[in-house]
N, C-alpha and C positions, 0 to 999 in steps of 0.2 A: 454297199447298197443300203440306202436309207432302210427301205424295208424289214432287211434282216435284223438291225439293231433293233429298231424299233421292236418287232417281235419276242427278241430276247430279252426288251427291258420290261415288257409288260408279261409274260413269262416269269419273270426273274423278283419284283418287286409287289409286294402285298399292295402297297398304295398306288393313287390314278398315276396315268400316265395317261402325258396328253398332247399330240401332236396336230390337233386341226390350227386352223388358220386365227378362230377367235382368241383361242387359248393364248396363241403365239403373243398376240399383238398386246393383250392384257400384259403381259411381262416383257413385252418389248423396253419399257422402260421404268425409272422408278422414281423418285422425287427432283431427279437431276434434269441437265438439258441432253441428256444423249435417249439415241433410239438402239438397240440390237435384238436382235429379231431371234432370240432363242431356235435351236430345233426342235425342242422338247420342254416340255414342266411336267417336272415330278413330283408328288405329295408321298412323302415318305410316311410309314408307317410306325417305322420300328429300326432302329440302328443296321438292324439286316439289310432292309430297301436301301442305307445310304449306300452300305459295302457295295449292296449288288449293282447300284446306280453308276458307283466311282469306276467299278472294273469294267462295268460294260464301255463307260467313255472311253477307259483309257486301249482297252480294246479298239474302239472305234476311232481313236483320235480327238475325242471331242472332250472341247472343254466344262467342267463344272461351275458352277455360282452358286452358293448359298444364299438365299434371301426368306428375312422375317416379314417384315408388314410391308418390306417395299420402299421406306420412306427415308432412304438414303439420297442424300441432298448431290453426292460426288459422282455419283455413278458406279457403285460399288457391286451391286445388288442386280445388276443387268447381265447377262455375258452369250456368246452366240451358239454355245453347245446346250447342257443339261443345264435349266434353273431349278433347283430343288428347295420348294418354298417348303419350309418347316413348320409354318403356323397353322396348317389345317390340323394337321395329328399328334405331330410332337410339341406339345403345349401344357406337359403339364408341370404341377410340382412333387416329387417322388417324395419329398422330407421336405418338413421345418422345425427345426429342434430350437424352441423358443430359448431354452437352459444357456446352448451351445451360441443361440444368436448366429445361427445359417442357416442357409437353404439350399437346397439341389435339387436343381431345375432342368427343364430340359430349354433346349436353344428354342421352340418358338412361341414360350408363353411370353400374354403379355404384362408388359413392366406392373401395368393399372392390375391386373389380378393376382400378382406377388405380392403387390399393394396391401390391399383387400386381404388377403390372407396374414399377410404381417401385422396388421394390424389388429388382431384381436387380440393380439398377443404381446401389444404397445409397443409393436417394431416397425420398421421400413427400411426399404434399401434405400440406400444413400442417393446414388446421382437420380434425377429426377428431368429429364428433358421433355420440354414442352408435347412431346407427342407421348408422353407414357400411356394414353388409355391409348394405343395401336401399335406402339413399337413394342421388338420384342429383345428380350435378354441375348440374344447369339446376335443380334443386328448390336446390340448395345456395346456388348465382347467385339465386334467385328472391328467397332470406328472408336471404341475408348471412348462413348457418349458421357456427357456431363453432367449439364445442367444448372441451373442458378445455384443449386446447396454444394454442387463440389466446392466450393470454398471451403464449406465445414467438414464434408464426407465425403473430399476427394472423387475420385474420377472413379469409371467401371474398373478400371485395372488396380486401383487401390479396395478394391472389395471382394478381388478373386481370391480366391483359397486354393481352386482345385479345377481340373479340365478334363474331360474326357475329348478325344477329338480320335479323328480317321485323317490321317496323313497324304498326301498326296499319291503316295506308291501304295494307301490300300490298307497301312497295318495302324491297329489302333493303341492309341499312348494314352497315359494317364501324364498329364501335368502337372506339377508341382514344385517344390526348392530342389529343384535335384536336375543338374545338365546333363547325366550320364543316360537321359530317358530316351536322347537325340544320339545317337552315333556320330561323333566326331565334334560336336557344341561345345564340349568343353576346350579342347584344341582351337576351334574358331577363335573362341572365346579371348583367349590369351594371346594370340595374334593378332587381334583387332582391338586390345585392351586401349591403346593409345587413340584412336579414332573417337572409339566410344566415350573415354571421358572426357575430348576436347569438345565435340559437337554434341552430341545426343544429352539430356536430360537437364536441361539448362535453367527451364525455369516450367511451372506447373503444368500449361498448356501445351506446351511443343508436342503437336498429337501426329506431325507432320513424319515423313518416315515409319519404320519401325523401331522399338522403344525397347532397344538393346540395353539401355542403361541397368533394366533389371538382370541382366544378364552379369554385373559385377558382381565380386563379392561381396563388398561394401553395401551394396541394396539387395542384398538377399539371396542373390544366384536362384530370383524367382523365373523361372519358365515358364510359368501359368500366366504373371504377368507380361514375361514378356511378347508372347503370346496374342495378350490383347491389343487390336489396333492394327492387326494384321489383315483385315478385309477381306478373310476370308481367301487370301493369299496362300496360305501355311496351313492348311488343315479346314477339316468339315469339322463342327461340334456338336459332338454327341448330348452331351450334360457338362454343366456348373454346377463349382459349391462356390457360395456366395455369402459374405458378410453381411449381415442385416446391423443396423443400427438402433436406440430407442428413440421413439417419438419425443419430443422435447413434451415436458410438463407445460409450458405456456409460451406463447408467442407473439408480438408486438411488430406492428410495419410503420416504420418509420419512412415519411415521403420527404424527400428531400431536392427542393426547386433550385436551380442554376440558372446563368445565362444561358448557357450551350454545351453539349455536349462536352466538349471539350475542357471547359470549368468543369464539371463534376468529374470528369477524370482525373483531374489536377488535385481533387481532394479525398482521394479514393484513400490514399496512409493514412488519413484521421480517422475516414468511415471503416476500415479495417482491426484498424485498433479497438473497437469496441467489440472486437468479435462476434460477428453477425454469424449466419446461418445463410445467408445470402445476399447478395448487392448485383441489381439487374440494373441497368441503364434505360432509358427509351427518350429519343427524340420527342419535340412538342409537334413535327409533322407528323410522327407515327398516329401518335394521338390524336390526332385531327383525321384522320384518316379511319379509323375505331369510331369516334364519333359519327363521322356522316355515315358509316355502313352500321354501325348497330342503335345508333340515337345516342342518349343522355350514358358520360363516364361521372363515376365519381372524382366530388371535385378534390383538385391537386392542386398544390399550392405556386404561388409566383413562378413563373422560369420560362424557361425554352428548353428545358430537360430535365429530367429527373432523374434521381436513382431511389430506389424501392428495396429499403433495409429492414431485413428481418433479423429482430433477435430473438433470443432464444432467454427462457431461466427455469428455475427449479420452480419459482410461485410467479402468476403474473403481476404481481407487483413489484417483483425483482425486475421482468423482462421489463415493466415499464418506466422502471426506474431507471434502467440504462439505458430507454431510447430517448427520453426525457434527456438525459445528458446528454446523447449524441447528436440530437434535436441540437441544443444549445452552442455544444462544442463546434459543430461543423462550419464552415465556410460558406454555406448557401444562401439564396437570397430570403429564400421562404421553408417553412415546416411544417408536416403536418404527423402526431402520434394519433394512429389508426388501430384503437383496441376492438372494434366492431369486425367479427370476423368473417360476416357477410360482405360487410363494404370492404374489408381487405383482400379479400378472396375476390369479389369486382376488380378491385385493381392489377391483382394478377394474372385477372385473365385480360386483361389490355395487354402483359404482355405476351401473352399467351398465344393470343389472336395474331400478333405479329407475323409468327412466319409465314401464314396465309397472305394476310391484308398487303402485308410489304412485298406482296407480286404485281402491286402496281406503284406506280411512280404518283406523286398528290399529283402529277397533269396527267394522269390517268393512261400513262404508257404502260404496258408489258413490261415487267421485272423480273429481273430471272437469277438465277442461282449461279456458280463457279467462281466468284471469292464473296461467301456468303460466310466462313466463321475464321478471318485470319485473327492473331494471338500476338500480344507484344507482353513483356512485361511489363504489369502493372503500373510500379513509377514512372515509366515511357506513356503509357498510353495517352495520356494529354496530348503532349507533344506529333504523337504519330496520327492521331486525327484530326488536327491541325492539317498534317501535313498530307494526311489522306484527302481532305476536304477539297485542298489544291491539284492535287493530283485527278480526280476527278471533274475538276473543272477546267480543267486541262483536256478532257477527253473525250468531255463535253456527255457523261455521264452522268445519271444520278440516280439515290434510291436511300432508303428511311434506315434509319441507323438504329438499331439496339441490342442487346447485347448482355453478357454476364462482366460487368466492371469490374468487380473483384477480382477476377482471376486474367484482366485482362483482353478477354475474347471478345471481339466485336461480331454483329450479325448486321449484314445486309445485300440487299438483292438490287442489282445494277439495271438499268433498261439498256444492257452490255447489245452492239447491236449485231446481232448472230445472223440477223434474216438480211441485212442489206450491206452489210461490212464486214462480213469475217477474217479479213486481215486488221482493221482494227477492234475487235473482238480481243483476237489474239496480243496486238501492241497492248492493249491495255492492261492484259494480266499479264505480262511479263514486268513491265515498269512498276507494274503491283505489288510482284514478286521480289523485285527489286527492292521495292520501296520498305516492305516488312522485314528485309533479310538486316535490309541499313540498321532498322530498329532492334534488333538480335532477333527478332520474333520468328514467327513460324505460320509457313500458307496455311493451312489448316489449324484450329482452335480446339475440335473437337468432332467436326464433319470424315474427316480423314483425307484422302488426295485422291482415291476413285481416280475414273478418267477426267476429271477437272483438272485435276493438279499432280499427277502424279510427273509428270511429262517437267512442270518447272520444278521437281527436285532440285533439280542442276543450279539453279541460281542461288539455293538455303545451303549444298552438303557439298565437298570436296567428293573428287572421284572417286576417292578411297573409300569414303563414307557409302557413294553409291553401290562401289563393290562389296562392302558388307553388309549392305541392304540384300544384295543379288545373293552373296554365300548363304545368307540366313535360311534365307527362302529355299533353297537350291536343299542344305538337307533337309527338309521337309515334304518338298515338292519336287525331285531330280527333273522331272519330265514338264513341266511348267506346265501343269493341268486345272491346278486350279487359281480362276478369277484371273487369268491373263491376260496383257495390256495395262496392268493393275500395281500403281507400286514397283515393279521393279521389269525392265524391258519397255517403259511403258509406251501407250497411244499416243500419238501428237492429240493437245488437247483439241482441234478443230476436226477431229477426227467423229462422224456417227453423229454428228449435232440433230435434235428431232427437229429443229427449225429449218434445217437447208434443206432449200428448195421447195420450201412454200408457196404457193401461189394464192392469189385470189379466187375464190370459188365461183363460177357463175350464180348470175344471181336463177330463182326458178320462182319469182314472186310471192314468196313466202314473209315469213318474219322478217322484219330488219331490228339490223343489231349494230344500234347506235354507239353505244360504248366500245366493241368492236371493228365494225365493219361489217363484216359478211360472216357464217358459220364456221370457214376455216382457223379463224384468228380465235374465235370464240371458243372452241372446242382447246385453243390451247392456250386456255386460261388455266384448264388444268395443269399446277405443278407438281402434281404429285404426295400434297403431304399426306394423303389420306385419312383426313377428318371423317370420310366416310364410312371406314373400316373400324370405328370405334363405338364403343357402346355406350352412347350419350346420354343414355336414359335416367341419369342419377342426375345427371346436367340440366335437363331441361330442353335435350334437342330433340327432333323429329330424324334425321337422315343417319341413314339411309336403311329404309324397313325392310326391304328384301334381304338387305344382306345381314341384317341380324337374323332374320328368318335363315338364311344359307349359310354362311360364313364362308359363302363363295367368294372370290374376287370379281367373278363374272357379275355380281350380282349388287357392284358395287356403283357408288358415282363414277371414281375413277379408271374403274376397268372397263363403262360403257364410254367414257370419254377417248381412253386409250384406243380402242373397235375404230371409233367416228377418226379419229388422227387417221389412223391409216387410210381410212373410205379417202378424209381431204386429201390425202398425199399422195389418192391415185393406185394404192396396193392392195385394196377390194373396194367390191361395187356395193354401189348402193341398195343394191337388189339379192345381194348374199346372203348366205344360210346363216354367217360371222353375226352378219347387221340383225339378221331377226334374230336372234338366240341373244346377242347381248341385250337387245330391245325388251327382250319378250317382260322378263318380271320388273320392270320400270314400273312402279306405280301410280308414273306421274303427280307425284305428290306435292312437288313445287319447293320441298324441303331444302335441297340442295344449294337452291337460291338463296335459301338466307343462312342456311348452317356451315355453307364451304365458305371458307375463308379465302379462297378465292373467288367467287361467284360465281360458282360454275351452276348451269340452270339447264338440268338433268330436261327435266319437262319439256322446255320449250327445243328444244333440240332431236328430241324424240318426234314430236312434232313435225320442226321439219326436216326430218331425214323420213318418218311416213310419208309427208306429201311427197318429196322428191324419188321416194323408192314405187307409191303407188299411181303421181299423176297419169290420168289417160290410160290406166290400168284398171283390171276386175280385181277388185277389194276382197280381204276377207270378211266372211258375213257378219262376223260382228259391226264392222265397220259400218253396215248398212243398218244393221238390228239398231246396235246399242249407240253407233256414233251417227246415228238421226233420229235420236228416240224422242225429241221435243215433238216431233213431227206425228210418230205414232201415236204420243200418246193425248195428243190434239185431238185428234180421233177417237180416241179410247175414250174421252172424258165426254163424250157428244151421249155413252152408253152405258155409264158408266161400271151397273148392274150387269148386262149381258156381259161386259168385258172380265168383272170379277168370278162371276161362274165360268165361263171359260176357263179363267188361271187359275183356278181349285180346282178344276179335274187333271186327278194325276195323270194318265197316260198322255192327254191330249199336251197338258204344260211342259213334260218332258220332251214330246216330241214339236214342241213349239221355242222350247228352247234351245235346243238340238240344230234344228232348223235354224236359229238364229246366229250361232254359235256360240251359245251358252253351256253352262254346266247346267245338266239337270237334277243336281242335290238342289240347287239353290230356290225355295219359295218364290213367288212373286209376289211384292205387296200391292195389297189393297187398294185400288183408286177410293175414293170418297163419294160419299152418295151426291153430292155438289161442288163441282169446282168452285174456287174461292172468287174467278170471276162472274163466275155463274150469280153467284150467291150476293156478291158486286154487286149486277144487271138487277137481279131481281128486287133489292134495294132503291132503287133507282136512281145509279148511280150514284151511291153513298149513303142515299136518306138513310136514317136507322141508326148513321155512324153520326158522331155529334160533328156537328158543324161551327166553325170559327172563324174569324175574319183578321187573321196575320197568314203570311204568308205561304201557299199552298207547298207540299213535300209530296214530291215525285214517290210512291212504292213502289220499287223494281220489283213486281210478280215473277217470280223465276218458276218454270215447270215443275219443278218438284213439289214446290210448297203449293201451287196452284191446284195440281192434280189429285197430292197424296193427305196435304195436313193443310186445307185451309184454314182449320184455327189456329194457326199460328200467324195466318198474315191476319186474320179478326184479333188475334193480341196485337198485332205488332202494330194496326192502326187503331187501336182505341190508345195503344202507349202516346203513340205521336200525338195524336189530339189532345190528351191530357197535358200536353205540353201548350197546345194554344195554337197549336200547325194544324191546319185544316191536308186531307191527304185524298192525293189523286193520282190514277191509275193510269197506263198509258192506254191509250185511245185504242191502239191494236195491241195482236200479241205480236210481244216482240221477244230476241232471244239474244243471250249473253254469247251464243255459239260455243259453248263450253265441250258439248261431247265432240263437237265438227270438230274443234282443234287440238282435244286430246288421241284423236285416230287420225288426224293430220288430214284432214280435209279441208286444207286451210282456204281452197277458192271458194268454199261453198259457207264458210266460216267468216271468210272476206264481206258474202253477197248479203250474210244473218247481219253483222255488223253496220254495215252501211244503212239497212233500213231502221237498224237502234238508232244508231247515229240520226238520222232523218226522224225518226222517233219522239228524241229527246232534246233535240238541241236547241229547241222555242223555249220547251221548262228551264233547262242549262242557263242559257243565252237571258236571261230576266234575272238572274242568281239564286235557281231552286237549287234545290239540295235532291239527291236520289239516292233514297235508303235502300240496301238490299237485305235481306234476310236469309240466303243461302249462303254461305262464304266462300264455298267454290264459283258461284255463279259474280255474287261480289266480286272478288278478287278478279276476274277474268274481265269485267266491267275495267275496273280500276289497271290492272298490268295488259291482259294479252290487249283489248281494244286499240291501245293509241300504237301498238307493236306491228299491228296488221293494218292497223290502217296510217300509217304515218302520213300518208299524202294526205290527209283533212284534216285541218287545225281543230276542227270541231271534236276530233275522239278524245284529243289531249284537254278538251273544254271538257269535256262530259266525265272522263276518267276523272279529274280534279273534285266532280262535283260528287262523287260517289261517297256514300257514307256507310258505316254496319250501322246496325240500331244502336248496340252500346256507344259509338260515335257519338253518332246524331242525339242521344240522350243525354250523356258528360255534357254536352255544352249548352244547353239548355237551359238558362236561367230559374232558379228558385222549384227545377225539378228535381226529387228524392224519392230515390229506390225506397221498397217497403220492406217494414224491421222483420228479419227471419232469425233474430236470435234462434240461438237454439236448433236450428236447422242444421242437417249434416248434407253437405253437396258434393259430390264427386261430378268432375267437370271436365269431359274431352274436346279439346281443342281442334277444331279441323285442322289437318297439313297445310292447305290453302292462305287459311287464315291467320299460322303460325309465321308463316313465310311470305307471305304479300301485304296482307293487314295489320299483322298483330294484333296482339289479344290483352294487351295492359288495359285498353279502356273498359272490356269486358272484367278482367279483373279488378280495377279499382270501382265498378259498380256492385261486383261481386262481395266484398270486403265490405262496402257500406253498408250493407244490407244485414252484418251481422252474423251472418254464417259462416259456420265452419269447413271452409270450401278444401278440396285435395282435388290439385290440378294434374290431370293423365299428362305424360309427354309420350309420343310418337303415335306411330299411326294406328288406325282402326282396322288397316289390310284390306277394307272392301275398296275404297278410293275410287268412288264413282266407276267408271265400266271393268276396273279391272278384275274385283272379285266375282263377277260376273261372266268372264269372258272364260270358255272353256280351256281348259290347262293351267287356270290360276287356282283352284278353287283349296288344294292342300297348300300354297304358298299362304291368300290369303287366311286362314286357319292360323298360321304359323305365323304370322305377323301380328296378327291381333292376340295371340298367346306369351307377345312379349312385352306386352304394358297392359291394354285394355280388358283382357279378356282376366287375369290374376286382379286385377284392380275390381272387376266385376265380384268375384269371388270373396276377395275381403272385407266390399263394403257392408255393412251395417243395412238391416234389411227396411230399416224406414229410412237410409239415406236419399235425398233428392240427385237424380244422375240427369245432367244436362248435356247436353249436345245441339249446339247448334246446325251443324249438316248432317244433310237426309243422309247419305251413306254410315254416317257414324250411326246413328239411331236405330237404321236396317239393321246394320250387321250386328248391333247389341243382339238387337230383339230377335233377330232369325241365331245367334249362335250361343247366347245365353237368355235368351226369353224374356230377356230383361228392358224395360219402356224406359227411353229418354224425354227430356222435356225439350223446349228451345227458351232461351232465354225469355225472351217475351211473355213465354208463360210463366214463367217462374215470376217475373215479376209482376205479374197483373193478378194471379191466385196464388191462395197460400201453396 
């Protein structure tokens, strides 16, 4: 009985245990195409919780999975008994003994903070894959992960030393060069000696199998490595020790242009021979694909592909002296030596972005993962891409090619078709499998065979080989408890796909999702790599601010996406406890939009699964209070004086908040002794502002800046006139519908719209311009508008014409910001603005001006209604304590702090007492 177990495991185990329904679906899947629907996630505490986890399953029959960040491409990390994620607790580093050059760690830290730590100490660990700030060292042990420098620093299983694991029967081992650690391994051993050295260990990448090979004498009679690669198959891990390496002295990127991919494979012995530190591949589609979703790459030289050589020396004028000859020596069409190591570090994160981006096809299909890292030898690889290229046109497939050329591995993601063809799904990875066995190669590069590939073993290994796959496992695992279907017995891969049986969503007139479709297909743009579960704050990203706040999964992009998949697939309602608890700390920040390298757009999706869970429903009071507040505070501003003494008596504002469904810690700010229309009218109708005679500019008055700071919209029209634009207000008040479609009131958001639209579309329709000065209200002009209202050509006219001020002022002939040498500015960027707008043209007026600007990245945690809204108010706290609020702290106490949105300025000023400015002002006074 379910029951029982459950009870003994939570009983039994220090860490959560968690069996509802939202939990489930969160770890239903992980960066692959399969779905399995866990019974249990376990957050282990302490090597105790694994014991007591392992015996309870094996008790109960059920199987184990270990998983780090999830972001296993094969399906490694999914399974239908206990998932025991490792990375909420077991994450640390026990030792780094800089002398010894190792570390011992435990399995769920991540890669990016062994990093960090190694690095004070001018170390690092060797393999280095594209998700290091998320993935973790026991997912990295699991799949033998790589990276572009295993060229130089070998693969994880070339950096193991030492293993601590829990065996499948329960009893824990220390791994190391010694087979005697295994009852009966050594025996295996010399029985399968002839297998083992015909097939296994052929050439660097064959990640495919298990990697018996270190099980020779000849390579070691290492255990520990051969150990690695085993997916979690063969034992739970406790702790690593791990071989750190030094940071090279200097470093040099040599860019090196071809016709096609397949020419720079062809030249891969030359670019070797100079012994790089790395040699990554990338198609000119990928790149054009990089470009339109993030704007300007740095530029690369002639081709249709590239490879991106790092060398390595003791002074950089040695490193540069050898890219300079390999520059010369190579075969390419074009070169470029890249000592700039801003502009080099741009380059790698072109390819970086890859494994996101390449989830869509350049005709903007769905691309998806399961032979996403096959492996040939190097000197082949020319040839097998070639022949791959044919192959997939043959199957009428496609998808952006890049890859580690050095060591052979290729990456890419096919628009394989899972939802309408799953028998040719399957034909085409078998001829795949085919295809790479021809080339000596191996299914897997360094992904591992998961339920992808586990299943075409059969076409790379002889039986024999299978069956010492199966004995391996067998002493370790007698009862096949853990990671089952996996590597050995395996799934047919058409087995659990998260695509079958997709449908089309009704529509419920809400958003449309052109690029998609409808919300079902949109929701599974999430692939799983989990950009969101990383701490991108050293980056430059905004996403995802709850879950740096939590370090929850729930609290992720991913893990609200994972919820909604099931809602589409029909396996909870829309109307579920699932749906509001993953919803609930969404801070709608729009982040996600531009930071997931898939696109996935957290925000508007929120959106509409509120309209769809509340239409023709009684809301909750926020929804009334905070998501119609343009309305009230219409009103409010008619009094302005009686409405602020009201919200300064404490008993009354608590319970007026209360009543609203607010938190009653949070102040209420100040209306203005004069609305800025007011202040408009009283003008008469602008007299007072200077007047000009070129072309009028629309100001979008947004409610905020109307009610709370009209000197700001008084800077932001003397700016414009100074320009030679005469500036006019719209006739009514109109409204960007920003709160209606963050609380998913999207009919009533629809009805705000339409009279903009009808608004603005005379000033539009003549070629005005319309400047906004909110960035959330901006941005919602410019993205949700033409989203909600797609049936009027007119939103997509008006969205086009929308400008920020910094905009509208860059292009402005012979106008120039004023000198603030010497000025010290700290400068938060709205989430809005970071992700719909961007904020270069703000920053390239910032930089003219001479001052010494430090730009916040993520979010402020108030994020218009939600630090607001009751049960948010310790999250929002904790969001702003992870950039904004320590940035507060260390600024310099005559620094200038800008913000251009009301919520960022509030939440300064109500949680460190601290006054932002809006851009406008900063430029109009000192």
């Amino acid at each position: 009985m379910r029951g029982s177990w459950e009870r003994a495991l939570r009983a039994a185990v220090d860490g959560e245990v968690d069996t509802d329904a939202r939990r489930r679906a969160e770890y239903a899947s992980d960066a692959s195409n399969y779905r399995v629907l866990p019974a249990a996630v376990v957050f282990p505490r302490t090597a105790g919780d694994v014991a007591a986890a392992l015996g309870i399953a094996r008790g109960e029959g059920l199987a184990v999975t270990a998983r780090g960040a999830g972001t296993s491409v094969a399906g490694n990390a999914i399974g239908p008994g206990l998932v025991l994620d490792f990375s909420r607790h077991l994450n640390g580093i026990p030792e780094l003994d800089p002398e010894r050059r190792i570390a011992r760690v435990q399995p769920g830290v991540v890669l990016g903070a062994l990093q960090r730590e190694a690095a004070r100490h001018g170390l690092r660990f060797g393999p280095d894959p594209s998700t290091q700030n998320r993935c973790t060292l026991g997912g990295m042990i699991g799949n033998n992960a790589c990276g572009p420098r295993a060229v130089a620093w070998g693969r994880t299983s070339d950096t193991v030393r030492e293993l601590l694991i829990l065996d499948g029967s329960g009893v824990e081992r220390r791994l190391r060069e010694d087979l005697a650690e295994i009852p009966g391994l050594a025996e295996f051993t010399r029985a399968n000696l002839a297998v083992i050295r015909t097939e296994l260990g052929r050439f660097e990448r064959q990640a495919s199998g298990y990697a018996l090979e270190h099980l020779l004498p000849e390579r070691g009679s290492s255990l520990a490595k051969a150990f690695v690669g085993t997916e979690g198959t063969c034992g739970l891990l406790l702790e690593a020790t791990v071989d750190l390496v030094p940071v090279p002295a200097a470093t040099v990127l040599v860019v090196l242009g071809y016709a096609d991919m397949p020419t720079a494979a062809d030249d891969i012995k030359a670019v070797t021979a100079a012994h790089p530190i790395a040699v990554e591949g990338m198609d000119a589609r990928l790149v054009d694909v990089v470009r339109s979703h993030r704007g300007a790459v740095p530029e690369l030289p002639r081709g249709g592909g590239w490879l991106l050589v790092e060398i390595a020396g003791e002074t950089a004028e040695q490193a540069r002296e050898v890219a300079e000859f390999l520059a010369s020596s190579a075969t390419a069409l074009d070169s470029r030596v890249v000592t700039n190591k801003a502009e080099a570090q741009a380059l790698w994160g072109i390819r970086a972005d890859g494994a996101g981006l390449a989830g869509r096809t350049p005709d903007g299909h769905p691309a998806w993962p399961g032979w996403e890292d096959a492996a040939v030898p190097p000197d082949r690889l020319g040839a097998y891409l070639r022949e791959f290229a044919d192959l997939t046109r043959e199957h009428g497939v496609d998808g952006l090619l890049y890859g580690h050329f050095g060591d052979g591995c290729i990456h890419v993601r096919l628009d394989l078709p899972i939802v309408d063809a799953p028998q040719r799904f399957r034909a085409f990875l078998e001829d795949a499998a085919r295809q790479v066995v021809r080339f000596g190669g191996s299914l897997s590069g360094e992904h591992g065979d998961g339920r992808a590939r586990s299943e075409l073993l059969r076409f790379m290994y002889s039986e024999q080989a299978l069956r010492a796959f199966a004995g391996f496992k067998s002493l370790f695992d007698p009862d096949d408890v853990l990671n089952p279907g996996v590597a050995v017995h395996p799934n047919p891969i058409d087995t659990d796909l998260r695509l079958a049986g997709l449908r089309p969503l009704p529509t419920a007139d809400g958003f449309a999702f052109p690029a998609d479709g409808d919300l079902a297909t949109a929701v599974h743009r999430c692939v799983g790599v989990g950009k969101c579960r990383a701490d991108t704050r050293a980056s430059g990203g905004f996403m995802c601010p709850s879950y740096l706040a939590t370090a929850d999964e729930k609290d992720s992009t991913r893990g609200r996406v994972r919820v909604l998949q099931e809602v589409v697939r029909g396996e909870l309602d829309w109307r579920s406890d699932a749906v509001a608890e993953s919803l609930d700390l969404c801070l709608s920040c729009k982040a996600c939009g531009s930071d997931c390298p898939a696109g996935v757009d957290m925000a508007t999706y929120k959106s509409e699964t509120l309209h769809r869970r509340f239409r023709g429903r009684i809301r909750p009071l926020d929804h009334y209070s905070l998501g119609r507040l343009p309305q009230w505070l219409s009103a409010a501003t008619r009094a302005p004086r009686m409405s602020n003494r009201l919200a300064a008596f404490g008993p009354l504002r608590r319970i007026g908040l209360r009543a609203g469904g607010m938190d009653p810690r949070r102040p209420v700010p100040p209306l203005a002794s004069r609305s800025f229309r007011r202040i408009w009218r009283d003008h008469d109708s602008g007299a007072g502002f200077s007047q000009t005679r070129n072309p009028p500019v629309l100001l979008w008055l947004d409610t905020f800046t109307d009610a709370f700071d009209p000197e700001i919209a008084s800077a932001a029209v003397q700016l414009i006139e100074s320009t030679g634009c005469p500036v006019e207000l719209p006739d009514r008040r109109v409204c960007c519908a920003l709160t209606w479609i963050t609380t998913g009131q999207l009919d009533g958001a629809r009805k705000r719209l339409r009279a903009t639209v009808d608004a603005l579309a005379e000033h539009v329709g003549a070629g005005g311009l319309v400047v906004g000065m909110e960035p959330s209200c901006t941005a919602a002009l410019r993205e949700d508008l033409p989203r909600l209202l797609s049936d009027d050509p007119r939103a997509a006219e008006v969205a086009r014409a929308v400008r920020t001020l910094a905009e509208f002022l860059a292009t402005q002939p012979g106008w120039q910001p004023p000198d603030r040498t010497g000025t010290t500015v700290l400068v938060q960027p709205h989430c809005h603005q970071h992700a719909v707008l961007g904020f270069a043209a703000d920053r390239r007026i910032l930089e003219r001006t001479g001052a010494t600007i430090t730009e916040l990245s993520g979010c402020c945690g108030l994020a218009g209604n939600f630090g607001m809204q009751r049960g948010h108010y310790e999250t929002s706290v904790a969001v702003a304590e992870t950039s904004l609020l320590p940035a507060l702290r260390a600024a310099p106490p005559d620094a200038v702090l800008l913000a251009d949105g009301f919520s960022c300025r509030t939440q300064a000023d109500q949680l460190a007492g601290r006054t932002f400015r809006h851009l406008a002002q900063f430029l109009l006074d000192p």
